[in-house]
N, C-alpha and C positions, 0 to 999 in steps of 0.2 A: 312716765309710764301711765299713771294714772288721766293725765290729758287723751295720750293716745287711745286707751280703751275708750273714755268718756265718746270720743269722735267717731271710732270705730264700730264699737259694738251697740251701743245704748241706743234706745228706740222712743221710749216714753218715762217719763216719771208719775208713775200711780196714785204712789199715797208716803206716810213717813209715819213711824212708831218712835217717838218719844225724839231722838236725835240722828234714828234711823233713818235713811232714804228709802224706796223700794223702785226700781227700775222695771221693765221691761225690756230685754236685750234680744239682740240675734242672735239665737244656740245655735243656727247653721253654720254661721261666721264664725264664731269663737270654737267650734268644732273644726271647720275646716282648717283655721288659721292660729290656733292660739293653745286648744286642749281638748281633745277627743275626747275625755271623762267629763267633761260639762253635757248634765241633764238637765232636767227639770227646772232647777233650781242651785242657786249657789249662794255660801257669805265667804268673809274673808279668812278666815280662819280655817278655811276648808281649801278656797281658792284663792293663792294670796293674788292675783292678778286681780280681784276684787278689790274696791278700797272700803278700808275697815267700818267705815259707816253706811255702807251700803248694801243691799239683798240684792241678789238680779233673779227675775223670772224669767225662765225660754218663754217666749213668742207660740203659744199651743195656737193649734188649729182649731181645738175645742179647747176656751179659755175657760172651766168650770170648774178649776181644784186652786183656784189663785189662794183662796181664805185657809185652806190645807196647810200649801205651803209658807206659808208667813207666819200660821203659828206654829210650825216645824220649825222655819228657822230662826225666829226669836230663843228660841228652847236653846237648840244649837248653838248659835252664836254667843248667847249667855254663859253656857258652862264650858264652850271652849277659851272664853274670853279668861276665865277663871282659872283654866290651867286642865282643863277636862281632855283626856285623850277623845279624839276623833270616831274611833268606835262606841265609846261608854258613851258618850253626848248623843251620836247617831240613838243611841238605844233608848233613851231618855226623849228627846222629839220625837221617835213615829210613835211612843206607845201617847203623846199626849194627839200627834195626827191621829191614830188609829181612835184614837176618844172622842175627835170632833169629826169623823167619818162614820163611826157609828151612830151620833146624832144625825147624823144628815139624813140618815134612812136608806141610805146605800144596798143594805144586804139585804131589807125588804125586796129591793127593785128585779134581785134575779133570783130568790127562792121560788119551789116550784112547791108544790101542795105537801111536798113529805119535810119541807124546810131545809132542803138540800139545795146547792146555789146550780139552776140551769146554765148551761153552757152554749144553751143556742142565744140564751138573752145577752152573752157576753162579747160573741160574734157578732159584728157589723154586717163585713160583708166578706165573702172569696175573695183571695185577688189571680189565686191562680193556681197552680199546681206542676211541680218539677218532671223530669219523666221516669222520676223513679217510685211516684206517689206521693209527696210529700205536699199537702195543702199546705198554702199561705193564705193567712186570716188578718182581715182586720177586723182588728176586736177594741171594746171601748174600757181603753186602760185606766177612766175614772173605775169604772167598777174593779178591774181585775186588782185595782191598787187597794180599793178600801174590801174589798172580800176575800180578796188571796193573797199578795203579796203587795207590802205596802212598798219596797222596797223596788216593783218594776218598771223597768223604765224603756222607751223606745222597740225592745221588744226580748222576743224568748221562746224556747220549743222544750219537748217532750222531755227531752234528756235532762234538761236542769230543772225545771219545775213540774213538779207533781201533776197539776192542776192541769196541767194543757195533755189535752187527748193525745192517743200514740199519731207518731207521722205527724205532726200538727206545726206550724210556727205563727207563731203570734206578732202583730205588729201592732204598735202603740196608735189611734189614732188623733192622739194629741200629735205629732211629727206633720211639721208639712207636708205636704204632696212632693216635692222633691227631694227630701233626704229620705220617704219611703225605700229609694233603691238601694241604698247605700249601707241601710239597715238588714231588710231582706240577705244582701251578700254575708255579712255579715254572721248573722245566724244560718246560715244555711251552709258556709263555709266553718265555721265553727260545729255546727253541728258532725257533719263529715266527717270532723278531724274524731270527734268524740267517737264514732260510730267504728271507724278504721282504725287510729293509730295512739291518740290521748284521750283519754277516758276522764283523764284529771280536767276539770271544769275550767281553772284558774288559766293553767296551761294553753286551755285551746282557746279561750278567751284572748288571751293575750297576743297569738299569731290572728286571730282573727279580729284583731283590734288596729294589727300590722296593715292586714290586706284592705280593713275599711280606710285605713289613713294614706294609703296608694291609693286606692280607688277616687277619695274625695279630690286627688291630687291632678287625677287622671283621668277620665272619662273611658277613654280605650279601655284601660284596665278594668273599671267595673262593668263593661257590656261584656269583655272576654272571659272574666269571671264567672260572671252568672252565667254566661252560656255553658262553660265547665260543670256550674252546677247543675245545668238540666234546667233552668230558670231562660226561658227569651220570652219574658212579656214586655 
């Protein structure tokens, strides 16, 4: 197993902590092919298809939170190695991430004169808009990660986080250019469901986690999708 991923997934090797590897891997691949819950970042403890001395990093489009993640996942992997459930370890690395994001000067970068974080500075650019009014943004998810939530990843709208204006969905752009689409259905189908029929977050996630893992499977399926949603860009 572990040959197979090394061959499959793995792209570059970065650097090593003490006996640690740190890899650079393909998140589209191992999304497409292996576990649609791989973001960011992974160890083995979290994903055992990882091997135990290894970190993998996704492959960002904007490579600028690599030092984030490494000392997040040294945290992690430490105290799950120890017998640490996977939420309590979660909660112990991002407040040491949210430590070395606030040095960085991150929240400097989008306060606006009343010290309040601007939302146009977190916006890239449009990418489009549904035809029921729903913009789609991409937004620069280093900030939204060290100012609003440490915990987002690839993207998100109105209904689950506070922070994104009404009608709003947010796309990560660390994400390539081509898992942009896959993402968009995603939240936008997810959204729907919250708006119409499950309001339970967990729930509509989980059907719209369904349709992104058809979609990646599929192509037909996520152009006919998005058109359902009001999305033909």
């Amino acid at each position: 197993m572990i040959f197979f991923t090394k061959r499959k997934f793995k792209i570059k090797k970065i650097g090593k902590r003490g006996k640690l590897f740190i890899w650079i891997v393909d998140g589209e691949k191992i999304r497409n092919k292996l576990d649609i819950n791989f973001t960011n970042f992974g160890q083995h403890f979290r994903f055992s298809f990882i091997p135990k001395d290894e970190f993998w990093l996704d492959k960002e489009a904007t490579p600028n939170e690599r030092s984030f993640f490494i000392d997040h996942l040294l945290v992690e992997w430490k105290l799950m190695k120890e017998g640490a459930s996977y939420n309590d370890a979660l909660e112990i690395a991002n407040k040491k991430e949210r430590s070395e994001r606030f040095k960085a000067g991150d929240f400097k970068k989008v306060d606006d004169s009343d010290g309040i974080p601007d939302i146009e500075k977190i916006h890239s650019h449009l990418l489009g808009e549904t035809h029921n009014g729903i913009t789609v943004w991409l937004v620069y998810g280093r900030l939204v990660r060290s100012v609003f939530n440490i915990d987002f990843t690839e993207g998100g709208h109105d209904l689950v986080y506070g922070f994104v204006p009404k009608n709003e969905v947010w796309i990560d752009d660390d994400l390539l250019k081509k898992e942009i689409p896959y993402v968009i259905l995603h939240e936008l189908y997810e959204r729907s469901l919250m708006v119409k029929e499950i309001p339970n977050y967990n729930e509509a996630h989980k059907k719209s986690a369904k349709i992104e893992w058809q979609a990646r499977k599929n192509e037909k399926k996520l152009k006919e999708n998005l058109l359902l949603l009001g999305w033909n860009k």
